[in-house]
C-alpha positions in Angstrom: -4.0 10.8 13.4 -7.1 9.5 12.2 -10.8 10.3 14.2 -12.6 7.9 16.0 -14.5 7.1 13.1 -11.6 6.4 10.4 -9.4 4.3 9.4 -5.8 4.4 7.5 -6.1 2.1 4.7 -3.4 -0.6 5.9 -5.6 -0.8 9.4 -8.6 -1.4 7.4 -6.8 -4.2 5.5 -5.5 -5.7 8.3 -8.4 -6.2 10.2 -10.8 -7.2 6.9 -7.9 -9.3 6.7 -7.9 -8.3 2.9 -5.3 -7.1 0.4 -4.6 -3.5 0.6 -4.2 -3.0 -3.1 -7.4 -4.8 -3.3 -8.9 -2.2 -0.9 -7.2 0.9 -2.2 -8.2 -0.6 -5.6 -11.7 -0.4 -4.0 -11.2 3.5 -3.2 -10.3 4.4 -6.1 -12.9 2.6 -7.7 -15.4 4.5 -5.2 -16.4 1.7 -3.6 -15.3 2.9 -0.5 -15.1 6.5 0.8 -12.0 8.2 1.6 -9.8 10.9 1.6 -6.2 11.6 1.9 -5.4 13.6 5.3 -2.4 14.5 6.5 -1.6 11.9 8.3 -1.5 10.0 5.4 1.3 11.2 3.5 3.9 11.5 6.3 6.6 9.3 5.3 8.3 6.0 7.1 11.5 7.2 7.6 13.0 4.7 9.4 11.4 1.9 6.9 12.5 3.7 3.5 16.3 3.7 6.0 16.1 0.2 6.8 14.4 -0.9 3.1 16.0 0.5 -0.1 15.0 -0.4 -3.3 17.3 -2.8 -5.0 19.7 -0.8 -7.4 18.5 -2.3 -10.7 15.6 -4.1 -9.4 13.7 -6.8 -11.4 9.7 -6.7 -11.6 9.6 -9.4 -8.9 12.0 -7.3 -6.6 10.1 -4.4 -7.3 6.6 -5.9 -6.6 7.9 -7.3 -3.2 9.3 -4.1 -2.2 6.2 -2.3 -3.4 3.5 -4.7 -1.1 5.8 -4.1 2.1 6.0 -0.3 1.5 2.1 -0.4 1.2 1.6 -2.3 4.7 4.5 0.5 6.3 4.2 3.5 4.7 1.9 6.0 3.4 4.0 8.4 1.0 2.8 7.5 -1.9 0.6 4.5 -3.7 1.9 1.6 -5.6 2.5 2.5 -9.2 -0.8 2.0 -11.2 1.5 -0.2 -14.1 2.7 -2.4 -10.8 -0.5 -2.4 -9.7 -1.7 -4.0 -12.8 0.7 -6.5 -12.7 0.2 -7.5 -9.3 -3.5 -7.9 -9.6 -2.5 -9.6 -13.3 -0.2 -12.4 -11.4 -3.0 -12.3 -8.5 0.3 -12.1 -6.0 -0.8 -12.9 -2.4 0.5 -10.8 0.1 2.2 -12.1 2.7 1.0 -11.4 6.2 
């Protein structure tokens, strides 16, 4: 759980009302301070059980599936290829 003074990324997002890649895009750029804590990298079990990624998934599938895991689970980042191509089709994400 975060201190009073943090934030986990997605809450950040949401109440910049921002993109989270664009944010985490800004961490990783420095632009914003961070660090990855524990309760970061617990995992959504119940979304990854309710949300499988399609079996042969094409790029849009994948990118769709990718933006929801951002806003629901911390496990791991977005692929820094997807990433590109996200940012490269400037795909809104859906609120």
């Amino acid at each position: 759980m975060p201190r009073q003074d943090e934030w986990l990324l997605g809450d950040l997002a949401a109440e910049l009302d921002m993109s989270y890649i664009t944010l985490y895009a800004w961490l990783g750029c420095g632009w914003v301070k961070g660090e990855r804590g524990d309760f970061v990298t617990k995992l959504n079990k119940t979304w990854h059980e309710k949300n499988k990624m399609p079996r042969n998934a094409s790029i849009e599938e994948r990118i769709n599936w990718h933006i929801a895991h951002a806003r629901n689970c911390a496990c791991r980042p977005i692929p820094d290829k997807l990433k590109l191509e996200i940012e490269n089709r400037k795909k809104p994400v859906v609120r």
